[in-house]
C-alpha positions as a Python dict, from the first residue, in 0.01 Angstrom:
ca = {
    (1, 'X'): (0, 0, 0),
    (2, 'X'): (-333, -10, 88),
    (3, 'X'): (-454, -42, -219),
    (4, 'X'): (-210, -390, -257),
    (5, 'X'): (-396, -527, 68),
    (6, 'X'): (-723, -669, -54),
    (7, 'X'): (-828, -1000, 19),
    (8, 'X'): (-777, -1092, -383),
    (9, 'X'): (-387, -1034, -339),
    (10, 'X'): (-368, -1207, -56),
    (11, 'X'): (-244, -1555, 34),
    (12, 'X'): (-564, -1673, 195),
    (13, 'X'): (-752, -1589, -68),
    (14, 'X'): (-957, -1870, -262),
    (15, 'X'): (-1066, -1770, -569),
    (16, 'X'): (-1391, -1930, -737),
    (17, 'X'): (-1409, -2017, -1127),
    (18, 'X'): (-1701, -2086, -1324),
    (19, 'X'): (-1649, -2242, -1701),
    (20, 'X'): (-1953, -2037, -1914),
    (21, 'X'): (-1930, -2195, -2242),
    (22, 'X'): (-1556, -2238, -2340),
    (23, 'X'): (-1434, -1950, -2111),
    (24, 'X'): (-1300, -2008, -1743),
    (25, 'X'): (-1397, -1714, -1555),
    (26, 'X'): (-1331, -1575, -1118),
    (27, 'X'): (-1676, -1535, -961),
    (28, 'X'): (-1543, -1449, -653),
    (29, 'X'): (-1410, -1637, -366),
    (30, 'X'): (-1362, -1676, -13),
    (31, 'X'): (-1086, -1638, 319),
    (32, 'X'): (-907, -1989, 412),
    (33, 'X'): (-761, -1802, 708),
    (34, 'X'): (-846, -2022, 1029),
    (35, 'X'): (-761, -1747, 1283),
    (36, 'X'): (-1042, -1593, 1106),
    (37, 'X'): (-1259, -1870, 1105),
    (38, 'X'): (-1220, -1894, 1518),
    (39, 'X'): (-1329, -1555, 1555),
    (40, 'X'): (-1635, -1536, 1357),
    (41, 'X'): (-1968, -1692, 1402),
    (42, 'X'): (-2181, -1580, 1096),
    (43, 'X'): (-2035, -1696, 720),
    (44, 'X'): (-1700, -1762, 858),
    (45, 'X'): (-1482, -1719, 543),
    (46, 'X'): (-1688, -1374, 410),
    (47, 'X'): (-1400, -1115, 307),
    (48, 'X'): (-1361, -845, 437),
    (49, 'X'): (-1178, -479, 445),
    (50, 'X'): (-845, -400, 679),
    (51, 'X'): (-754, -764, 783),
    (52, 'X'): (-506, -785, 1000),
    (53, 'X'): (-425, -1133, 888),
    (54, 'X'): (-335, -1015, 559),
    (55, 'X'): (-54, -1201, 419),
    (56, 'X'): (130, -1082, 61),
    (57, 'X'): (68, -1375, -182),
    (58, 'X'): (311, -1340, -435),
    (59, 'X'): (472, -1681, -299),
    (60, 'X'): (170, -1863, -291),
    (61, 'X'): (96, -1781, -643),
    (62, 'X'): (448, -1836, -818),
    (63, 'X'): (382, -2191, -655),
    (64, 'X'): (32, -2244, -817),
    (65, 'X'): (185, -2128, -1140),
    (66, 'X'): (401, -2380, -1148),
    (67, 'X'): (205, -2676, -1054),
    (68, 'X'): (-5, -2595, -1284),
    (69, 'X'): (274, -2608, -1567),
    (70, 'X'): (380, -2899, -1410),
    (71, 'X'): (20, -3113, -1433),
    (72, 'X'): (-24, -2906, -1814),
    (73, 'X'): (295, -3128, -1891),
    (74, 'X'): (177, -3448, -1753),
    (75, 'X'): (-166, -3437, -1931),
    (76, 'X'): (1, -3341, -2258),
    (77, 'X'): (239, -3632, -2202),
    (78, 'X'): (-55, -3835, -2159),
    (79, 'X'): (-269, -3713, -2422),
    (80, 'X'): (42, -3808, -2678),
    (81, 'X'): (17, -4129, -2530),
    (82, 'X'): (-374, -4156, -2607),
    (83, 'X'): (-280, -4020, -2971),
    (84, 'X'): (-55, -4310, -2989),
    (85, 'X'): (-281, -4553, -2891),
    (86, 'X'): (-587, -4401, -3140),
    (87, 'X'): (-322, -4410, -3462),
    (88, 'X'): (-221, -4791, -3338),
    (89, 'X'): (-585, -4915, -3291),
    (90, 'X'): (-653, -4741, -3632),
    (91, 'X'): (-374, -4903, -3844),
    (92, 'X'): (-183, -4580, -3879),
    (93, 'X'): (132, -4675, -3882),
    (94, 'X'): (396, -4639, -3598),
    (95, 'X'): (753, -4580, -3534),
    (96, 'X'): (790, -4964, -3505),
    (97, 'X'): (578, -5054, -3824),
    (98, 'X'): (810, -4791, -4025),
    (99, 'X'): (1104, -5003, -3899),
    (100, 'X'): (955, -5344, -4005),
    (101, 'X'): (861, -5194, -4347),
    (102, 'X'): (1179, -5066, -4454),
    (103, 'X'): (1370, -5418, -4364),
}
């Protein structure tokens, strides 16, 4: 198990991205524990090895997952909605010009 209990798998672990051209990469990250933050003095969210706050984050992730699915549907919902408006604004025709063309 020890190998399991490292700051990256666990639940107060915030990891850092960094977009390098068109990839999204972790650079990292830091401890959002407060207990922890209490106790130190000097760079107060540093990791570190054998926490005894460690926390499994299995449930923290599986919750991230699926907001993220969540807002992925929203912004494609949205970006349909911007398509729309494009083929409208461009003459294309719509569902509701079909409709008035074939009367």
């Amino acid at each position: 198990m020890e190998n399991t209990q490292k700051c990256i798998s666990c639940k107060f672990y915030i990891e850092h991205y960094v977009i390098s051209g068109k990839v999204l990469r972790p650079i990292g990250g830091h401890c959002s524990n407060n207990d922890l933050k209490k106790s130190r003095n000097v760079n107060k969210f540093a990791l570190q090895e054998n926490c005894d706050k460690w926390e499994d984050n299995s449930s923290v992730k599986k919750e991230r997952h699926r907001s993220i699915n969540e807002t992925i549907e929203f912004m494609s919902e949205r970006l349909n909605q911007l398509v729309e408006i494009l083929e409208i604004e461009r003459g294309a025709p719509t569902p509701i010009d079909i409709e008035t063309l074939e009367e």
